[in-house]
C-alpha positions as a LaTeX table, in Angstrom:
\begin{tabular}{lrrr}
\hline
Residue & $x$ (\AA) & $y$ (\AA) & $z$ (\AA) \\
\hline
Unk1 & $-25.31$ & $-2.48$ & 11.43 \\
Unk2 & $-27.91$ & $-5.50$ & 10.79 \\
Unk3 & $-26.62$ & $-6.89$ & 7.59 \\
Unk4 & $-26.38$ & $-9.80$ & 5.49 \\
Unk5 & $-23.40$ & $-11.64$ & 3.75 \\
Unk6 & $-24.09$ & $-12.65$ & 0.25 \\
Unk7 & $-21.57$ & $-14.64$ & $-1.96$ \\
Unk8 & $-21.33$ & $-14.80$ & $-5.37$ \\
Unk9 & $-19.12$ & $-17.32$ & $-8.05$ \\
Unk10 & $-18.53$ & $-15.15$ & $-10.69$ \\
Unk11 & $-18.42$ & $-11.59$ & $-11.22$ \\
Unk12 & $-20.96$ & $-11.53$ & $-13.93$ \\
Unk13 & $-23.36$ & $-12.51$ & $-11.14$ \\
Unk14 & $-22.83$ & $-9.27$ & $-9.05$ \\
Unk15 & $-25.01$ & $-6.53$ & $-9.98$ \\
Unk16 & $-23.98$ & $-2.97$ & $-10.46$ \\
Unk17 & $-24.18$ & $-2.71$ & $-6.60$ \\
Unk18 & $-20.34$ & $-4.15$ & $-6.49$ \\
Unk19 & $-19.14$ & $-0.88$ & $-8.83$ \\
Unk20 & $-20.79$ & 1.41 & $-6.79$ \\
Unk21 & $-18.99$ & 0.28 & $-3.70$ \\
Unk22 & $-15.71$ & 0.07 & $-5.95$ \\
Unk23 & $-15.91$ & 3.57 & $-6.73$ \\
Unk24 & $-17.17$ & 4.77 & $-3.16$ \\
Unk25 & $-14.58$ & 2.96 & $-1.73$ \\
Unk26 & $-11.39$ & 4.30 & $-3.69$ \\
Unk27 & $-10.87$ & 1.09 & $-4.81$ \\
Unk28 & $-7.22$ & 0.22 & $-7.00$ \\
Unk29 & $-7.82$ & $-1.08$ & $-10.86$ \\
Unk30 & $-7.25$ & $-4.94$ & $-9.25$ \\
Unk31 & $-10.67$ & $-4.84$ & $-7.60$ \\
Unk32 & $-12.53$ & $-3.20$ & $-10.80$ \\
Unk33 & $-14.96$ & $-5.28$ & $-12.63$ \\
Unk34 & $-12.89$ & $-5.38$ & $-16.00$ \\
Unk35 & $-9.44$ & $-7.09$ & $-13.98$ \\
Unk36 & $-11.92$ & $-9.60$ & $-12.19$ \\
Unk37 & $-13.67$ & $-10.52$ & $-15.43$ \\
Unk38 & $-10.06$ & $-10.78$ & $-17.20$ \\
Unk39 & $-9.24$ & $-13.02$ & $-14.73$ \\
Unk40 & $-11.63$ & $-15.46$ & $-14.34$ \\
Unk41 & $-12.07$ & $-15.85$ & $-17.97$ \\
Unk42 & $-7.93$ & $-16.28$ & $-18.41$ \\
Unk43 & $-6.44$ & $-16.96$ & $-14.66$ \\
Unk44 & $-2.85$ & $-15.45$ & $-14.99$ \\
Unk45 & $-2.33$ & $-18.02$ & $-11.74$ \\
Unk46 & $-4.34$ & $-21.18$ & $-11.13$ \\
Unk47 & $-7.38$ & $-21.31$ & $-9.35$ \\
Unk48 & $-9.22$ & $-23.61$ & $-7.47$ \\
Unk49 & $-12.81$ & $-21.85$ & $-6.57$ \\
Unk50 & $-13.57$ & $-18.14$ & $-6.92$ \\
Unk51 & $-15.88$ & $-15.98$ & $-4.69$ \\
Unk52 & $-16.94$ & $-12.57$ & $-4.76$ \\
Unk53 & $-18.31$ & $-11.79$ & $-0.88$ \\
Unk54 & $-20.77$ & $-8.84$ & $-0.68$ \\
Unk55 & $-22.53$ & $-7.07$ & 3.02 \\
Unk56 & $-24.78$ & $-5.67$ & 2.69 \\
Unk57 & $-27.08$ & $-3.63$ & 4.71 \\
Unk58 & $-31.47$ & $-4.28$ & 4.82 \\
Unk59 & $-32.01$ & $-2.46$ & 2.13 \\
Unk60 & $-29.46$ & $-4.29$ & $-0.20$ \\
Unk61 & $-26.88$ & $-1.40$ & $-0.20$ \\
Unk62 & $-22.95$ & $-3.09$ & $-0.27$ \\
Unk63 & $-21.04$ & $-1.74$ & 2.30 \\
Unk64 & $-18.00$ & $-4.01$ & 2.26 \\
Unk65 & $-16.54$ & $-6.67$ & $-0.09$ \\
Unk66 & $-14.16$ & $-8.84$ & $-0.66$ \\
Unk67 & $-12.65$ & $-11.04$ & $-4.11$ \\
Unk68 & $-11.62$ & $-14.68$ & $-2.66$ \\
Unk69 & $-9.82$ & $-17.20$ & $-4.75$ \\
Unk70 & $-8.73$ & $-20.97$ & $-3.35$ \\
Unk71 & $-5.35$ & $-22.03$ & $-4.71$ \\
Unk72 & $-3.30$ & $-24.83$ & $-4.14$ \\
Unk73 & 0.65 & $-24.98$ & $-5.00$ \\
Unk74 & 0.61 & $-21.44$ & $-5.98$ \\
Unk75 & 3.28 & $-19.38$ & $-3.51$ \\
Unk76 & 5.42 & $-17.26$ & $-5.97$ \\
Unk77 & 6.78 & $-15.42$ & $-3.29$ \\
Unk78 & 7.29 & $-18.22$ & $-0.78$ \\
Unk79 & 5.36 & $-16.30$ & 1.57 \\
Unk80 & 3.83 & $-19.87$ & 2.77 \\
Unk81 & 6.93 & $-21.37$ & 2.12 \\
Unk82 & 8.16 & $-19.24$ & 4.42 \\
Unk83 & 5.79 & $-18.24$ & 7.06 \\
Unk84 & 3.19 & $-21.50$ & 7.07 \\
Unk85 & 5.36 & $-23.75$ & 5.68 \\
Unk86 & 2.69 & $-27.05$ & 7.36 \\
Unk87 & 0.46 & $-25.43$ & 4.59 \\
Unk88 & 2.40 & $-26.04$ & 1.51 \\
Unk89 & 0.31 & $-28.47$ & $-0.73$ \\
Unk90 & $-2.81$ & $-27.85$ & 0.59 \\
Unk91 & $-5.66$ & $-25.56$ & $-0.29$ \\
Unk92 & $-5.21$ & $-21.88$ & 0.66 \\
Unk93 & $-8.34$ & $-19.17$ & 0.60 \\
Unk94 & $-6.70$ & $-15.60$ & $-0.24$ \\
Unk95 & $-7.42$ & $-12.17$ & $-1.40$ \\
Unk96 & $-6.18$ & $-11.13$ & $-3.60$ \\
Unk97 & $-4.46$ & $-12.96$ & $-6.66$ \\
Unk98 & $-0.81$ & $-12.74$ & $-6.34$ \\
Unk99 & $-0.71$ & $-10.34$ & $-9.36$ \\
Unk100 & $-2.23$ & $-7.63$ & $-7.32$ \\
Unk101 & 0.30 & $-5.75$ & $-5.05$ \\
Unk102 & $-2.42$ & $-3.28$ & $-3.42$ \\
Unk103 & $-4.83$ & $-5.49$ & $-1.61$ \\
Unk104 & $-7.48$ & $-3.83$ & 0.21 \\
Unk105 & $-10.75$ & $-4.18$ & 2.43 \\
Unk106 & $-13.22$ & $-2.17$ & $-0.13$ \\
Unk107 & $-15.20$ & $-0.41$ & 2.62 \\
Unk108 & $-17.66$ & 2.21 & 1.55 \\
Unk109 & $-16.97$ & 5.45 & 3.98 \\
Unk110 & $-19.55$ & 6.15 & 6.67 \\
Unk111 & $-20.32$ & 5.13 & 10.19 \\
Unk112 & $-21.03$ & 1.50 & 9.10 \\
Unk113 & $-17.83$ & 0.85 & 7.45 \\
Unk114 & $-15.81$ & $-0.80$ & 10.43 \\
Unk115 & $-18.68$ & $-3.17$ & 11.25 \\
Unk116 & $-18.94$ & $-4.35$ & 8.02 \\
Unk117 & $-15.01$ & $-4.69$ & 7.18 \\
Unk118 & $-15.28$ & $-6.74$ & 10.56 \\
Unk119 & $-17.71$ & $-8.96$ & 9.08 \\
Unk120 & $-16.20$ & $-9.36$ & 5.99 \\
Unk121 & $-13.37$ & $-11.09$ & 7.67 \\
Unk122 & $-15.41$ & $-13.15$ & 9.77 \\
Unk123 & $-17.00$ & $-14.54$ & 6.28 \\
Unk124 & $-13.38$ & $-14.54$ & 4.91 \\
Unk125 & $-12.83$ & $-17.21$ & 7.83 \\
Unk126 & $-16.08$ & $-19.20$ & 7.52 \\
Unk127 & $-15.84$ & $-19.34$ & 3.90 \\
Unk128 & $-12.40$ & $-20.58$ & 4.18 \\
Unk129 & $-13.88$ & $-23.35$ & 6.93 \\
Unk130 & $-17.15$ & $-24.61$ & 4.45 \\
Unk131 & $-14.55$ & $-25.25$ & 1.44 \\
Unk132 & $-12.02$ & $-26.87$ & 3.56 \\
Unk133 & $-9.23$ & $-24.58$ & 3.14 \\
Unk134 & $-5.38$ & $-25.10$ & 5.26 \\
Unk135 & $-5.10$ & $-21.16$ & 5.39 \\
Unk136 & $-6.69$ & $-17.96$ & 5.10 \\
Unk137 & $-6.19$ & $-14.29$ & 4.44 \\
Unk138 & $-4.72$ & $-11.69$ & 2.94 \\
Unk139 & $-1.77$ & $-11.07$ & 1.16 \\
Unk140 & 0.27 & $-7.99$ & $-0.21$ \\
Unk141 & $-1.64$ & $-5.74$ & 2.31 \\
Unk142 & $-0.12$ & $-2.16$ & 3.27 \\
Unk143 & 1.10 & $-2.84$ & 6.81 \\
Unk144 & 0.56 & 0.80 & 7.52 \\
Unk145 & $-2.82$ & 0.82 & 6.37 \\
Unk146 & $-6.12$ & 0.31 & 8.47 \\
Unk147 & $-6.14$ & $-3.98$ & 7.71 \\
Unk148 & $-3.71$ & $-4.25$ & 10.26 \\
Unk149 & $-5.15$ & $-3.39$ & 13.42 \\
Unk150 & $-8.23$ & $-4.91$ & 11.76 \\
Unk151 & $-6.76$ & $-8.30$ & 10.90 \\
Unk152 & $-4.81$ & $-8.68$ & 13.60 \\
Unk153 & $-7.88$ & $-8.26$ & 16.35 \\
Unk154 & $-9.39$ & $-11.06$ & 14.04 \\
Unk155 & $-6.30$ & $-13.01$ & 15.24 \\
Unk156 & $-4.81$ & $-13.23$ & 11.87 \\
Unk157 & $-0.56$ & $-13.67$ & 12.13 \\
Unk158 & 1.44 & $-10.84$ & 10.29 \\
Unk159 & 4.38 & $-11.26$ & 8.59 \\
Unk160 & 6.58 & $-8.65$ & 6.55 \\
Unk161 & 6.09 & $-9.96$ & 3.01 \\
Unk162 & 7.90 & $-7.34$ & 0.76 \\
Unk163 & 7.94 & $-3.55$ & $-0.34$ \\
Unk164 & 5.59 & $-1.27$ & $-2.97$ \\
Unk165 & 6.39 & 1.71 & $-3.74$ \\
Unk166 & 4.86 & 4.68 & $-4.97$ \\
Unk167 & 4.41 & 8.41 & $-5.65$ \\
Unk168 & 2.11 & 11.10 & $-4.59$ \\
Unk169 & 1.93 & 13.24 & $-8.03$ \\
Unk170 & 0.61 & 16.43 & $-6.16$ \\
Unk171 & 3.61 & 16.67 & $-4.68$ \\
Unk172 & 4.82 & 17.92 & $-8.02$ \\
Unk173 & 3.52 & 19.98 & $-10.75$ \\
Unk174 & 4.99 & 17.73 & $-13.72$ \\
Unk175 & 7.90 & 15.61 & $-14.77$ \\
Unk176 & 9.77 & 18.40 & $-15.62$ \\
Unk177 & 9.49 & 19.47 & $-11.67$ \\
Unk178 & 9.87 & 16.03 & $-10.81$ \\
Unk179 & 13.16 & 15.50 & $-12.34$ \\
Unk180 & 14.55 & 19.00 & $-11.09$ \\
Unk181 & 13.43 & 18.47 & $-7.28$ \\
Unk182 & 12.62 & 15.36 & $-6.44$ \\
Unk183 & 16.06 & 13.34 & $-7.79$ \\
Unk184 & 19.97 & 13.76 & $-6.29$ \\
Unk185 & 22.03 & 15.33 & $-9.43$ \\
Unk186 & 23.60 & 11.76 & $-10.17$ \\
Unk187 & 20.28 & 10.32 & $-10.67$ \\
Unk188 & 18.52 & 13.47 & $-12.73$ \\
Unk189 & 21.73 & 13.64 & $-14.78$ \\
Unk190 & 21.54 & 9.83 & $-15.86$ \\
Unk191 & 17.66 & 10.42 & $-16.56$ \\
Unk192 & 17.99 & 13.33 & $-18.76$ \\
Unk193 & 21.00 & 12.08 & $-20.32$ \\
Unk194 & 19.44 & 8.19 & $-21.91$ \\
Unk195 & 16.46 & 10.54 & $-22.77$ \\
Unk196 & 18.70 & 12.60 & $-25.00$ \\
Unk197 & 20.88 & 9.39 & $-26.42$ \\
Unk198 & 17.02 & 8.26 & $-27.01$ \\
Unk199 & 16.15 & 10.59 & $-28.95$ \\
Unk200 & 19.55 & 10.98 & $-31.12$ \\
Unk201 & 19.15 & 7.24 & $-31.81$ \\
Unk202 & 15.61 & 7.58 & $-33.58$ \\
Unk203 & 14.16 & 5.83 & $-30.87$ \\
Unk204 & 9.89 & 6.54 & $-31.13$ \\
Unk205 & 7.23 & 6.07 & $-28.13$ \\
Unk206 & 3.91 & 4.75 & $-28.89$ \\
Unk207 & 1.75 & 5.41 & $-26.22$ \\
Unk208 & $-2.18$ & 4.47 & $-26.57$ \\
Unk209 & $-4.58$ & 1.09 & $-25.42$ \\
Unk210 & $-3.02$ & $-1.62$ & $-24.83$ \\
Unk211 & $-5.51$ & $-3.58$ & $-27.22$ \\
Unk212 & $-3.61$ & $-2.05$ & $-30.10$ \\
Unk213 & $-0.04$ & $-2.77$ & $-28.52$ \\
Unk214 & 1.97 & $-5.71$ & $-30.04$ \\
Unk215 & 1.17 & $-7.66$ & $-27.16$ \\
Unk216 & 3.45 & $-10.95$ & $-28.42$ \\
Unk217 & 6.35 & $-8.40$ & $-28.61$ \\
Unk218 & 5.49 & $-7.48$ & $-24.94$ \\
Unk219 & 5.19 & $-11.27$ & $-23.49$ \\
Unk220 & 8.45 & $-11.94$ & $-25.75$ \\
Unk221 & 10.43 & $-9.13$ & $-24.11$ \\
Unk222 & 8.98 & $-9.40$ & $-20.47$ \\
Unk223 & 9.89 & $-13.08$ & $-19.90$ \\
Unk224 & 13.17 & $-12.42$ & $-21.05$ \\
Unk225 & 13.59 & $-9.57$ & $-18.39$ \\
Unk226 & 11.53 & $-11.64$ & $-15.84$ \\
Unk227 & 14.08 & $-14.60$ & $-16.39$ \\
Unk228 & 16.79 & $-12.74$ & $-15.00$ \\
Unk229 & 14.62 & $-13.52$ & $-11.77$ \\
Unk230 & 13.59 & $-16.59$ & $-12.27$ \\
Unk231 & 9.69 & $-15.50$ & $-12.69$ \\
Unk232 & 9.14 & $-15.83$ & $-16.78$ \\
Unk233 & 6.31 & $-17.94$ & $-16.22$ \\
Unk234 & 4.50 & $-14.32$ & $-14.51$ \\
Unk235 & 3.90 & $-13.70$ & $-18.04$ \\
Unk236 & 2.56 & $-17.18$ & $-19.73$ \\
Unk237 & 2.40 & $-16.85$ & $-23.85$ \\
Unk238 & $-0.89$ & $-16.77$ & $-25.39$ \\
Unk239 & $-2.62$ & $-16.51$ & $-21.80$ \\
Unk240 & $-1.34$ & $-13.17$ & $-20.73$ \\
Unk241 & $-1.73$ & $-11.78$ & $-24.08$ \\
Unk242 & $-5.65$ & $-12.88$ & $-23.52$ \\
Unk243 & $-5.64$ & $-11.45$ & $-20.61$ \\
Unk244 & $-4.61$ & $-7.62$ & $-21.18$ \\
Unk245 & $-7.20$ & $-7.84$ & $-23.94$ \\
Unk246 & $-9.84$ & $-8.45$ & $-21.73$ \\
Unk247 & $-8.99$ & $-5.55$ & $-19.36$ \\
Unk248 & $-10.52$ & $-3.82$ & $-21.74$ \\
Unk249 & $-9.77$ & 0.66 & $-21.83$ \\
Unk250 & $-8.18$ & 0.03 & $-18.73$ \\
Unk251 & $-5.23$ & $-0.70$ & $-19.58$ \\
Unk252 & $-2.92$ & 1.27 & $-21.85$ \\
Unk253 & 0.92 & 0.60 & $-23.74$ \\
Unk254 & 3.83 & 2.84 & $-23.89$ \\
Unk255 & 6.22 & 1.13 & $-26.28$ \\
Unk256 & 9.61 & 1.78 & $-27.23$ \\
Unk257 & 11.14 & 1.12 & $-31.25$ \\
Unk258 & 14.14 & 2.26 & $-32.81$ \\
Unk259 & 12.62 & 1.75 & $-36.94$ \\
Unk260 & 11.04 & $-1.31$ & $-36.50$ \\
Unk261 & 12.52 & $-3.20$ & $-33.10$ \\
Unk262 & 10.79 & $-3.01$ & $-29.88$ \\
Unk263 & 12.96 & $-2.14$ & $-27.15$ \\
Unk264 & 10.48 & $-1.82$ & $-24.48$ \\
Unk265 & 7.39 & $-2.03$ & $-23.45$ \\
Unk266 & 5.57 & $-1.24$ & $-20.65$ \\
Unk267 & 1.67 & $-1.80$ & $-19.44$ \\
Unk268 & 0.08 & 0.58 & $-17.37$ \\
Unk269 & $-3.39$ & $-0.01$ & $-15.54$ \\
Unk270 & $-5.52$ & 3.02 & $-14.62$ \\
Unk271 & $-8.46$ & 3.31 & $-11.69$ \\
Unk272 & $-9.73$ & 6.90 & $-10.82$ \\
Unk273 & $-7.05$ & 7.38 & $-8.47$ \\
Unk274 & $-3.81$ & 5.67 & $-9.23$ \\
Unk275 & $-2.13$ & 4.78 & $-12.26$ \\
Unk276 & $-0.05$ & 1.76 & $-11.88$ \\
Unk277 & 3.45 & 0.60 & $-13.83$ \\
Unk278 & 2.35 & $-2.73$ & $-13.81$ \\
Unk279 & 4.57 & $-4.44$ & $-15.88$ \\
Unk280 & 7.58 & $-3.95$ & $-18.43$ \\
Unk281 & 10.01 & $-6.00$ & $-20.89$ \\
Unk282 & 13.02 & $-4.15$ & $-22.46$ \\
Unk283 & 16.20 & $-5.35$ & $-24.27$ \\
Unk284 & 19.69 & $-3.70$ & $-23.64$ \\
Unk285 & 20.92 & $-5.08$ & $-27.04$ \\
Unk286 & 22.28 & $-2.90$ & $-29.63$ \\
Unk287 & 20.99 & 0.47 & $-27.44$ \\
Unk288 & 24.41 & 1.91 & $-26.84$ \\
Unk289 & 24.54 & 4.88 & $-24.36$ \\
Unk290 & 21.02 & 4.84 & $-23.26$ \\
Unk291 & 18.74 & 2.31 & $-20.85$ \\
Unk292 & 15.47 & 1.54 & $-22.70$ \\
Unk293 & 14.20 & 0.53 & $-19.07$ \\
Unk294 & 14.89 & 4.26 & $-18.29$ \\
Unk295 & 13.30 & 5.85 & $-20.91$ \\
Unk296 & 10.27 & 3.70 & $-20.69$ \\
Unk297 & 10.24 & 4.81 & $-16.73$ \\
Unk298 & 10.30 & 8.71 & $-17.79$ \\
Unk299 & 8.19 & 7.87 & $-20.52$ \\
Unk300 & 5.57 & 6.11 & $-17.88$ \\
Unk301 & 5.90 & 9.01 & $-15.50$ \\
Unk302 & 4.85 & 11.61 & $-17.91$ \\
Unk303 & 1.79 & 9.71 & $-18.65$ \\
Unk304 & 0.96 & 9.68 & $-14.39$ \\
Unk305 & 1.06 & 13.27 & $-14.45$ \\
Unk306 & $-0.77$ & 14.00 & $-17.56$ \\
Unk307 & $-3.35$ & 11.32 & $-16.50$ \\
Unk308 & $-4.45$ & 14.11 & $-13.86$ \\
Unk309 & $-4.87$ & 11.23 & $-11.03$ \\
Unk310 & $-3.37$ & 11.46 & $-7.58$ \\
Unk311 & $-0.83$ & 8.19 & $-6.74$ \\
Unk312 & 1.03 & 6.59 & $-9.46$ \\
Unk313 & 1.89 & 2.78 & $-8.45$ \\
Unk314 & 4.97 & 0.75 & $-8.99$ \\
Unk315 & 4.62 & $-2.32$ & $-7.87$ \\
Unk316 & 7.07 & $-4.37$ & $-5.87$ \\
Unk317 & 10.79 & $-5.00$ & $-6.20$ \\
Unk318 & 14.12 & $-3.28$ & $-7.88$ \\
Unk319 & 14.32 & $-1.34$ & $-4.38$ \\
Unk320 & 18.10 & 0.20 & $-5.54$ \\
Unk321 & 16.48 & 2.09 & $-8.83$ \\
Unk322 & 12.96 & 2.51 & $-6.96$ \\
Unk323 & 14.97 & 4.71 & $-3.61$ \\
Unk324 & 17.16 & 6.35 & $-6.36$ \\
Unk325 & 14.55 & 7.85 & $-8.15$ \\
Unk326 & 12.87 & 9.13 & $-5.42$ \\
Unk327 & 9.62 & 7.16 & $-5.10$ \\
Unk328 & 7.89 & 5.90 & $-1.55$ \\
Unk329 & 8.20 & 2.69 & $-0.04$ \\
Unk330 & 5.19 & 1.20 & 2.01 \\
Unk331 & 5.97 & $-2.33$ & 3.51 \\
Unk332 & 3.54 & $-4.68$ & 2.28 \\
Unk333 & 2.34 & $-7.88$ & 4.93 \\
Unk334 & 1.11 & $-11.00$ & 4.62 \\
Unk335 & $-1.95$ & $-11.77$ & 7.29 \\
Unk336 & $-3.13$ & $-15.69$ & 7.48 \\
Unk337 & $-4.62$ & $-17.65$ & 10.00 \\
Unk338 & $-5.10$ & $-21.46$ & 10.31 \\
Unk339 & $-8.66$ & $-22.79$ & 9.69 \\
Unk340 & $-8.13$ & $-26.87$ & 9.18 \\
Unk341 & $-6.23$ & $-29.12$ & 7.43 \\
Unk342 & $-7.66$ & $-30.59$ & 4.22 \\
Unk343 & $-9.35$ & $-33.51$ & 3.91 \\
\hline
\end{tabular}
């Protein structure tokens, strides 16, 4: 395909050419305009230089595309701690923001799609080169997925990062199904049983947009449960609160109160595919004989099915409760290549 590589600074700048791919191309909630927008306007992670790469073919139709952002110091998994660690402290050219757990090429489908994914990473690499960047590549990519023979033909270096996991909802026709076939009897037992000593404790579910959600409660409860890992600062006061307001109707609440405490709260993020668990803060104080963090879960998975979309998303880490309640793991990889040092 003849084509041509345009780059844009800010999303704003990127006509409506970059939603039609995004919608072609499948692509998760993290690559939507409203999450690119939220995050240049309030970074959840800092940022050095952002660019939004577009090919596109002669008659200005995108066919591939790619969100780049060059960080420095910013490794909250240690995966160039780990796997570059001549790189730490100097500037790094990555898609996508750690904060995103489904990086993909967006590729719209056709008979020009591999060419253009293949040039998309050869711009990755020369962008990385003009801004002076240690590293390039991408991170939290499905190593089962099509990036991998891809990246690794571009001579990009692999490495096993961590695990997503996920569930395909046709495989069932409802929670209800879910719970009776999908889950060992220890694990549908518990489940049905903290829903019960839920509900005989007065606890109520709120579920609606997350702009009407008591976001401070949310930030409050999350860095308390994110502390327990080390990782409060994944969800910075003020900031993060900002940030779920800009996502705009994408993103949607399901909170948890017995009379007026919260005792959970979860954020979901929807594209026309998947909806994604993307984040949750609970308390186990004064809930005696239930888990609010499994009621929110049921309480989450009855939205994916009545949401009518096909995948629902749940991120990375907890593997033990993840395997017990029946959801699919999918190895996500790291893929970086050297470009030069900094200046």
């Amino acid at each position: 395909m003849d084509c041509t590589v345009r780059v844009h600074t800010t999303i704003d700048d990127v006509d409506g050419r970059w939603d039609d791919l995004m919608r072609a191309a499948r692509a998760p909630v993290f690559y939507r305009r409203p999450f690119l927008r939220a995050f240049e306007k309030y970074p959840l992670h800092p940022v050095l230089r952002t660019a939004y790469l577009l090919v596109e073919d002669r008659s200005g139709r995108a066919h591939a595309a790619l969100p780049l952002y060059l960080q420095r110091d910013v490794d909250p998994m240690r995966v160039i701690a780990d796997h570059h660690p001549d790189a730490v402290g100097r500037t790094v050219l990555l898609s996508h923001v750690w904060h995103c757990y489904d990086t993909v090429l967006p590729v719209r489908p056709g008979p020009d799609g591999a060419s253009a994914a293949r040039r998309a990473v050869t711009a990755l690499r020369d962008i990385a080169s003009q801004w002076d960047a240690r590293l390039c590549g991408m991170v939290n990519v499905d190593a089962a997925g099509p990036l991998d023979a891809l990246l690794t033909d571009a001579g990009f270096t692999g490495a096993d990062i961590d695990v997503g996991w996920g569930l395909t909802l046709d495989r069932y026709s409802g929670f209800d199904d879910y719970l009776a076939n999908a889950l060992r009897s220890k694990a549908r037992y518990n489940l049905r049983h903290d829903l019960r000593e839920a509900e005989r404790a007065g606890v109520t579910v709120r579920t609606g947009d997350a702009r009407s959600a008591d976001l401070d409660e949310f930030v409050r409860l999350a860095r308390a449960t994110a502390a327990k890992f080390g990782n409060s600062d994944y969800y910075r006061p003020g900031l993060f609160q900002d940030f779920v307001l800009a996502l705009g109707d994408c993103a949607q609440a399901v909170e948890l109160r017995v009379e007026d405490r919260m005792i959970a709260s979860a954020l979901t993020l929807a594209d026309d595919a998947r909806l994604h668990y993307w984040a949750v803060g609970y308390t186990q104080k004064d809930t005696p004989g239930y888990s609010p963090f499994y009621v929110a879960y049921a309480h989450v998975m009855r939205e994916a099915w009545a949401s009518g979309r096909d995948w629902v998303e749940l991120g990375r880490r907890n593997p033990t409760f993840k395997r017990r309640y029946g959801l699919q793991p999918r190895v996500l990889r790291a893929y970086l290549a050297d470009v030069a040092p900094d200046v």
